[in-house]
N, C-alpha and C positions, 0 to 999 in steps of 0.2 A: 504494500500500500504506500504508494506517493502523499508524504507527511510533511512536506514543505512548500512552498509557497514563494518564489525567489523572485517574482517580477508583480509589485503593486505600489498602488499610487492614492496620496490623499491629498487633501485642500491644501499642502505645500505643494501641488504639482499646477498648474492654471486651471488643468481639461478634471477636476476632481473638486466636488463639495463634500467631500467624507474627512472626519477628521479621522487622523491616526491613532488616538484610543478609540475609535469606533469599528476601523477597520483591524485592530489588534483584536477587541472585543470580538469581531466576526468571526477572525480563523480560529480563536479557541470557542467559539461553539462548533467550528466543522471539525474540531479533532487534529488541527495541524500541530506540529511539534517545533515548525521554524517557520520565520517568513522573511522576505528583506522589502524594507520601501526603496526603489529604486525612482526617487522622483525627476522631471521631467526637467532637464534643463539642455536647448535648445537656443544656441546662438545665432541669430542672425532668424528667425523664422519669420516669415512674412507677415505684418500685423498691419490689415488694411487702414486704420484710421494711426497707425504710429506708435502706439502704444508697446510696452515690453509686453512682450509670452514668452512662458516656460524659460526662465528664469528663476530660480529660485536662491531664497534669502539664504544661506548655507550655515550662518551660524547661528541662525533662529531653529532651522529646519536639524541640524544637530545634535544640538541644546534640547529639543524635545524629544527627539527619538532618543536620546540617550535616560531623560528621565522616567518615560515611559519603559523602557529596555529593563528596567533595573525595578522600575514598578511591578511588572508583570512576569518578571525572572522565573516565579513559579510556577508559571501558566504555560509561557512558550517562549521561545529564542527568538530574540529580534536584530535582525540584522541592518548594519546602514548601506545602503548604496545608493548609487545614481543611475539615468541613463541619456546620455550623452546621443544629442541627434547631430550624429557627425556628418562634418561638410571637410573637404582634406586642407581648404586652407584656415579652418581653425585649430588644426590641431594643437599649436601653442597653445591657446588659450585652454583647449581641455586638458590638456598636459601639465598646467598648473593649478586646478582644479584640483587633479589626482594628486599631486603632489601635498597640495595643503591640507588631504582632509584623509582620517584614518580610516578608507573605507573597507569595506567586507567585499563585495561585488560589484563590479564596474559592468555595466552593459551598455552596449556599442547598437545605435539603431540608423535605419536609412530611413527616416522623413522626408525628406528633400530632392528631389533634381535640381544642380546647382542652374542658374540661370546663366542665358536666357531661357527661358522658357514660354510663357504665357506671349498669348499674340501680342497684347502690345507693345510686350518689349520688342519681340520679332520685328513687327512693323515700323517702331521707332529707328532699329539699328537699320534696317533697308534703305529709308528714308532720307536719314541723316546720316549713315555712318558711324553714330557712335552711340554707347548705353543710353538711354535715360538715367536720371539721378536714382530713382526710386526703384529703379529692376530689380525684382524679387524675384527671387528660388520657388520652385513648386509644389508644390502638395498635393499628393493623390486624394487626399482628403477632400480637395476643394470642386466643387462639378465642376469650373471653369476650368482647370487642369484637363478633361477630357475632351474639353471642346477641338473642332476640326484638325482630333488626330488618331490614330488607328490603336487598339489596346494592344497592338506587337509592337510598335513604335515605343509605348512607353513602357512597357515591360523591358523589353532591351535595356531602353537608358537607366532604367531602374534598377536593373539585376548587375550594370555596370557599376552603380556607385559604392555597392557595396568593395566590390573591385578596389575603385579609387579610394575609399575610405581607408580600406585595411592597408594599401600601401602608404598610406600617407602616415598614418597610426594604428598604434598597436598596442598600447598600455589600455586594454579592457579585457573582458575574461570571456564576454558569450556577446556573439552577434542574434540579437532580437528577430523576430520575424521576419523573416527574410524574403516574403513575397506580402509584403504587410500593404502594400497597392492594390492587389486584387478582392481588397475587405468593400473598397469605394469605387470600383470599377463601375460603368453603366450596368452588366450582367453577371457582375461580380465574378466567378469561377466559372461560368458557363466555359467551354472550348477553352480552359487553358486547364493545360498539362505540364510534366515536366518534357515531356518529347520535343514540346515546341519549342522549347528552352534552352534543350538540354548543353545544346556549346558553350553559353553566354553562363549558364546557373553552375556548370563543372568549375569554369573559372574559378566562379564567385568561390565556390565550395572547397575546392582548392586552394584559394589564399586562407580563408577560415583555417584547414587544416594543418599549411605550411606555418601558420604563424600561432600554431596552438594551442589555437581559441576554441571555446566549446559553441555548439549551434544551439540555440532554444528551439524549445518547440512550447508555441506560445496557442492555450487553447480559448483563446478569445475567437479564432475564427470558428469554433463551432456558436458562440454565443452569436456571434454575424450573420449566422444559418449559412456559412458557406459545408457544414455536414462534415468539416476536416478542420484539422489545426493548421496555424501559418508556422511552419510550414506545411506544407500537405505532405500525404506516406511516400509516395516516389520520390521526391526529396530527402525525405529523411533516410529511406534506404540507400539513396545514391551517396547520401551522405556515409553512410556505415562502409559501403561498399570502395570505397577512396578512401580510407582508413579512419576516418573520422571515429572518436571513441563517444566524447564528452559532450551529452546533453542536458542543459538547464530545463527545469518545467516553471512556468508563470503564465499566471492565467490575463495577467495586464488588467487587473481589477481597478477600478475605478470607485467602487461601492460593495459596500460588505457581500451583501448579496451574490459577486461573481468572483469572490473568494475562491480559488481553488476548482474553480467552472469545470467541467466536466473531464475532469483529472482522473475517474476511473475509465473514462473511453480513452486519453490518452495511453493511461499501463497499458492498457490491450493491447494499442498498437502499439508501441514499443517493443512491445516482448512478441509480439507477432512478427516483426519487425526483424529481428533478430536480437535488440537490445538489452544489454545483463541489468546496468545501471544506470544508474540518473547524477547527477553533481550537482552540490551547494557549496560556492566560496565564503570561505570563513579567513578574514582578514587573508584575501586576493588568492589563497589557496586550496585549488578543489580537494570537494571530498566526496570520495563514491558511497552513492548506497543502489543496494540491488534492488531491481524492482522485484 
């Protein structure tokens, strides 16, 4: 039985109104025995009226998990982490992040296709030849992100950043979701496979393994009704299958309620899968437990 809980988020993160003893409160009624807040901090992310997101206050956000950690000591293990929406020309700045703060688990996520992206900037550069001031990175999140362009088109650039990310940086422990695009697609997983992918996703799966990072398999995508985790099971077994060992499980809870979200259909596949164990870093250091 999968009894931790390594990717969740509360009202220190933007996209979360749950506070973090409500979300602690959650996983000890589902019976967890560890969990880590990995909150949401995201440089540079597009914020239409100007405003900062996903950013987070780091010594507020500390400062409580740490009080709470040692409140609820008796209850369950709480771990501190982050998750770093990496773009490859920040990686100073996430580098000094890691640096400053004693954390348990780093996770590495691709939000972003670095810009240009979105038509107006397109049209602006044709135009005139050079950026606009305000060009912003994209987000599969966003429906204007899918506008007049094809879901292989952005699948590709998408499954590239992970690419460029992990060559640019590499002080993190598990790359997040990894087809975490197709949750906000127009037809969301309809017609995609790992087949159609499969040159562009080996890559990606290969830098993961050469730089000996573990892959999540994050079960928010059943909570999305895509029927599968991001990653989906062809991925993950290609993943095993390229020697890949180290998988993290986080459900990317937002509210108590998706605590831990359908973490006995994950063990299945796993161990269907061919998979012995699962990993939780504990000050940056995995540790195996057998599913």
């Amino acid at each position: 039985m999968i009894t931790s809980d390594i990717h969740m988020h509360s009202s220190f993160s933007t996209d979360s109104e749950s506070s973090m003893e409500n979300m602690i409160q959650g996983a000890i009624d589902k019976g967890l025995t560890t969990i880590c807040f990995t909150e949401h901090l995201d440089y540079e992310y597009p914020s239409p009226d100007g405003t900062i997101l996903f950013e987070v206050d780091m010594d507020t956000y500390e400062k409580k998990l740490y009080e709470l950690k040692d409140k609820y000591k008796k209850n369950i293990e709480v771990l501190f982490g982050i998750e770093f929406g990496l773009l490859p020309h920040l990686a100073g700045r996430y580098e000094a992040v890691a640096k400053a703060h004693d954390f348990d688990f780093i996770i590495g996520s691709s939000h972003l296709i670095p810009a240009p992206w979105y038509k107006k900037d397109l049209d602006h550069i044709h135009k005139y030849g050079t950026a606009p001031k305000d060009m912003i990175h994209g987000d599969p999140y966003e429906k204007e992100f899918w506008e007049d362009r094809t879901v292989e088109t952005i699948c590709e650039k998408y499954f590239q950043t992970i690419i460029d990310n992990t060559a640019a940086y590499q002080n993190f422990d598990t790359y997040a979701h990894i087809d975490y695009l197709i949750r906000y697609a127009p037809e969301k997983n309809k017609g995609y496979t790992y087949e159609k992918y499969a040159s562009i996703i080996d890559k990606a799966l290969n830098t993961i393994i050469e730089h000996d990072l573990a892959l999540e398999i994050n079960t928010a995508g059943y909570k999305y009704g895509l029927g599968q985790p991001n990653p989906q099971a062809d991925i993950l077994s290609r993943y095993l299958e390229l020697g890949g060992e180290k998988i993290t499980i986080g459900a990317d809870a937002h509210k108590p309620e998706h605590i831990a979200y359908d973490f006995k259909k994950a063990e299945e596949l796993l161990k269907t899968l061919g998979f012995k164990y699962y990993t939780v870093f504990k000050k940056r250091q995995p540790v195996m437990f057998p599913l």
